[in-house]
N, CA and C of each residue as an Amber inpcrd file, in Angstrom:
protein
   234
  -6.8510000   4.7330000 -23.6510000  -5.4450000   4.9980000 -23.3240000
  -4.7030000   3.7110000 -22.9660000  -3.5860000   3.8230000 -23.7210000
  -2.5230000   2.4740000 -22.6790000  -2.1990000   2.0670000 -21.4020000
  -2.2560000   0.8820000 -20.9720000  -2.2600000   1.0490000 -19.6750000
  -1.3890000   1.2550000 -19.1570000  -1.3460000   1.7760000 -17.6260000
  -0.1500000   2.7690000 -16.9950000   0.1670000   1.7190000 -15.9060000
   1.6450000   1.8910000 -15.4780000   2.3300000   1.2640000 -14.1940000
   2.2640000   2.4070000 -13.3110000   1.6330000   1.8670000 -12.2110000
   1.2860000   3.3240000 -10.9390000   1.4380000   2.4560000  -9.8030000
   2.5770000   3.5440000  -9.2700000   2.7650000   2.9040000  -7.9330000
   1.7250000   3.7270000  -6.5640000   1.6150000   3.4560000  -5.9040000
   0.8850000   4.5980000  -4.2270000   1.6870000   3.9350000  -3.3500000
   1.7290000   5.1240000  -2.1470000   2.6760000   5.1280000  -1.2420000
   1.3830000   5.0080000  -0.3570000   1.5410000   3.8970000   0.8770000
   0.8220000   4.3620000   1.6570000   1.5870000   4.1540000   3.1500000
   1.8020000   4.5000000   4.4270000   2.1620000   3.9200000   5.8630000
   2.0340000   2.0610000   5.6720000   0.4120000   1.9170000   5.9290000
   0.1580000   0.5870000   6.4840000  -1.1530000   0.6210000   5.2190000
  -1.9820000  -0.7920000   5.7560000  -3.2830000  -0.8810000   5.3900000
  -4.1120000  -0.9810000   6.6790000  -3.5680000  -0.2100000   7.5510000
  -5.1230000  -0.1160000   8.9780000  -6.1730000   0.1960000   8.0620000
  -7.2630000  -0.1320000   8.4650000  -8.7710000   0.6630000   8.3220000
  -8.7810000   1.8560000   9.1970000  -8.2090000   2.5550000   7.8210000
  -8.6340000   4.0340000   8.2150000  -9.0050000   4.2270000   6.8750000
  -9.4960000   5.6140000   7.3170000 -10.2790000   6.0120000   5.5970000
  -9.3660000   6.3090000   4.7790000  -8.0660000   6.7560000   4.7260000
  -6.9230000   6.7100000   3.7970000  -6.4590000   5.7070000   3.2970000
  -6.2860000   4.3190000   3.7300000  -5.9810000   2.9230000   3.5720000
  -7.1440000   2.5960000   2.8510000  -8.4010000   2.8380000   3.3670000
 -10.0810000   2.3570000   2.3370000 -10.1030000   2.8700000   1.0870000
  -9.4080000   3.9400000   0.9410000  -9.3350000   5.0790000  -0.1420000
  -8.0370000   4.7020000  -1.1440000  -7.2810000   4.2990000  -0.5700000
  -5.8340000   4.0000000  -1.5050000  -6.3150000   2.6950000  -1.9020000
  -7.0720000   1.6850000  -1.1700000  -7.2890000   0.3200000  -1.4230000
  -8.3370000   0.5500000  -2.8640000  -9.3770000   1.2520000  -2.7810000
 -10.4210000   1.5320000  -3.5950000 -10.0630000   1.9690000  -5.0370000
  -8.8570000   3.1340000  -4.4780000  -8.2230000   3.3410000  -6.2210000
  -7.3350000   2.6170000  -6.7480000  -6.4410000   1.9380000  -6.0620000
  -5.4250000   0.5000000  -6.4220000  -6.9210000  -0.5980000  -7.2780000
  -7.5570000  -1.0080000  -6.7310000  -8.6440000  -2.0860000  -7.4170000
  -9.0040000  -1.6620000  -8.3060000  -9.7330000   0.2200000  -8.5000000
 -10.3370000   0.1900000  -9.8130000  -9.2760000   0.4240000 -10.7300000
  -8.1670000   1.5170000 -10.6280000  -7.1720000   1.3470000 -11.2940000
  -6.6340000  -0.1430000 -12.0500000  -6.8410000  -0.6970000 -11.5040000
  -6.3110000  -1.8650000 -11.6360000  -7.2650000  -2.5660000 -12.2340000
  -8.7040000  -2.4290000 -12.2240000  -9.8680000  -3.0760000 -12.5450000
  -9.8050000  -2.4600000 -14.5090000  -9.0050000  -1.2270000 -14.3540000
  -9.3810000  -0.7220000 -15.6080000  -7.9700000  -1.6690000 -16.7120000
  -7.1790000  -2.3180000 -16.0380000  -6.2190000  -3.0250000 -16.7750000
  -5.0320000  -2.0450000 -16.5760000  -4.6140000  -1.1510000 -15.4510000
  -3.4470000  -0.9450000 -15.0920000  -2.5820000  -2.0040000 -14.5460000
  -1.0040000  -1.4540000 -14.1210000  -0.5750000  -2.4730000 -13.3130000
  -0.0840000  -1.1690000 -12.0360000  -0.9070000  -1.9930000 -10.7590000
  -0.3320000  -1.6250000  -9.8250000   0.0180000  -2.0540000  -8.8660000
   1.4090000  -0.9870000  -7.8480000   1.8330000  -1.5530000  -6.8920000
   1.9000000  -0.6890000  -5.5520000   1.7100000  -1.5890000  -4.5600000
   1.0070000  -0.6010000  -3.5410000   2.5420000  -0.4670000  -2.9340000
   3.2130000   0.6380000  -2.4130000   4.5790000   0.3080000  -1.6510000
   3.6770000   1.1110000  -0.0380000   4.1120000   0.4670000   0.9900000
   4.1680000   0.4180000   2.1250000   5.0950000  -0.2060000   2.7350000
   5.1360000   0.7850000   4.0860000   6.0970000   0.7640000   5.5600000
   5.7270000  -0.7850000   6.1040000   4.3840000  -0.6010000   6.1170000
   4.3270000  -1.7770000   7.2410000   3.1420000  -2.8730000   5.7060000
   3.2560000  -4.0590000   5.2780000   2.1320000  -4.8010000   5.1530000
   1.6300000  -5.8470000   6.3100000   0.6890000  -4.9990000   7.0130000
  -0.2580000  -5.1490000   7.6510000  -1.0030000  -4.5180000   7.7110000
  -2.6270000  -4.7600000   8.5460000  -3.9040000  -3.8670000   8.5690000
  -5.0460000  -5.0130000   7.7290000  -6.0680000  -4.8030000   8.4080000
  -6.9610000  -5.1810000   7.9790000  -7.3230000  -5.1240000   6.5430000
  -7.4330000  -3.7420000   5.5310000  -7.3370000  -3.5420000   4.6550000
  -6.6470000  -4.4490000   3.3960000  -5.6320000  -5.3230000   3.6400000
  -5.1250000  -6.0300000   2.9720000  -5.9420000  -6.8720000   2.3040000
  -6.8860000  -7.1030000   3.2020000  -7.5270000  -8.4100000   2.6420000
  -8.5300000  -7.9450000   1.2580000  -9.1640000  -6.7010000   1.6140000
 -10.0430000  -6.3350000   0.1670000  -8.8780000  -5.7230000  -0.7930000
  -7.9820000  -6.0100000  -1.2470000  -6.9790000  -5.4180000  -2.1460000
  -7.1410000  -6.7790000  -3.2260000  -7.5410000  -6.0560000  -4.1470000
  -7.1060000  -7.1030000  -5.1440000  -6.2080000  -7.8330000  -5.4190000
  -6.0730000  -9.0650000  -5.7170000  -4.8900000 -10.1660000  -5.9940000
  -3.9770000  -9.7350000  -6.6840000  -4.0240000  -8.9280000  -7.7450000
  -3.5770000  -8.6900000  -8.7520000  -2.4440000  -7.0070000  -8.6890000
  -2.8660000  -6.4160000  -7.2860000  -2.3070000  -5.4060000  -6.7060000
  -1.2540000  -6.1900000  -6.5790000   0.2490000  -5.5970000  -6.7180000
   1.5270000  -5.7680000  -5.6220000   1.6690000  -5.0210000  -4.8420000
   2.0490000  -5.4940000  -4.3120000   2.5150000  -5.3020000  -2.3120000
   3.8120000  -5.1220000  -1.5810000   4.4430000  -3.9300000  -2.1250000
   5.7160000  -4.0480000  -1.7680000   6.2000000  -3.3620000  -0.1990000
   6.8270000  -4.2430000   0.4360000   7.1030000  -3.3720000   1.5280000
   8.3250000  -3.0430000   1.8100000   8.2850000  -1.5020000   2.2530000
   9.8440000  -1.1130000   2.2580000   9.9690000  -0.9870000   3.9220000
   9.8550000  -1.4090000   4.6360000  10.1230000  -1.7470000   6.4360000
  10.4010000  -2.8080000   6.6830000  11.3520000  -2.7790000   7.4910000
  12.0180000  -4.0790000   8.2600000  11.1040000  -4.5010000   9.2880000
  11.3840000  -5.4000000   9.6970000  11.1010000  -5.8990000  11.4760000
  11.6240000  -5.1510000  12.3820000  12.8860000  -4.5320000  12.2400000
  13.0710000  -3.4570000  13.5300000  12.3340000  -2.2760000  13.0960000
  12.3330000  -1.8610000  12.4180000  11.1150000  -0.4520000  11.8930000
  10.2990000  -0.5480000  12.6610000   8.9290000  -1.7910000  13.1460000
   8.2060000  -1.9830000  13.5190000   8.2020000  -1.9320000  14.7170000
   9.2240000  -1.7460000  15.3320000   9.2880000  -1.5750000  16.6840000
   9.3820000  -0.0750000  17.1450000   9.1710000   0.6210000  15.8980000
   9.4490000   2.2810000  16.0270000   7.8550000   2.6340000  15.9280000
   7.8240000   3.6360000  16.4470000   6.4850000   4.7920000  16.2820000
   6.5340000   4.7910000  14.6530000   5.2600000   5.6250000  14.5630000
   4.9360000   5.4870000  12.8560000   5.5520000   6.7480000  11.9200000
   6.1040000   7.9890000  13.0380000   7.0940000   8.7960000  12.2490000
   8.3560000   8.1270000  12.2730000   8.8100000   7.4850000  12.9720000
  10.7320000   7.1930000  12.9810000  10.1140000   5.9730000  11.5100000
   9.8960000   5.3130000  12.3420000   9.4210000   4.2560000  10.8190000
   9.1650000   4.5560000   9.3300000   8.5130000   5.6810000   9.6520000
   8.0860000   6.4260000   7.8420000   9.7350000   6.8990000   7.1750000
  10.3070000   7.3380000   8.4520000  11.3650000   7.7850000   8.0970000
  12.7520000   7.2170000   7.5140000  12.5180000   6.3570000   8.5800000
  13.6770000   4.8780000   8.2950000  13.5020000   4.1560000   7.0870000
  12.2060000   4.1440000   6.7030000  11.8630000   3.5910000   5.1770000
  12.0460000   3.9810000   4.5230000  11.8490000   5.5890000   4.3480000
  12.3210000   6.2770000   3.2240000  13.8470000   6.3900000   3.2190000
């Protein structure tokens, strides 16, 4: 099949098992010759670092976002 542009939504990249899990299918996705882009609230979290190079990283949160809890923030982003 041709390769596909796929975006995932995630909060952050904490290490949590949802962030391990979005990170895991962004790489192989991506391992298979997709192009993908990760959009997140916050880029931060540990998780960042095992994301492939080749992932984009878009973040839709400000610096004042970050000063919000993680519902006003999800919200304000969207």
């Amino acid at each position: 099949p041709a390769p596909k542009r796929i975006a995932l939504f995630m909060f952050d990249l904490s290490l949590t098992g949802v962030a391990r899990n979005g990170v895991r299918l962004a790489n192989a996705l991506q391992s298979r010759g997709h192009q993908i882009e990760m959009i997140v609230c916050r880029d931060d979290g540990r998780a960042l670092h095992t994301l492939s190079s080749d992932v984009i990283v878009t973040s839709i949160g400000t610096a004042k976002q970050r000063k919000l809890g993680r519902p006003a923030a999800l919200i304000a982003a969207l």
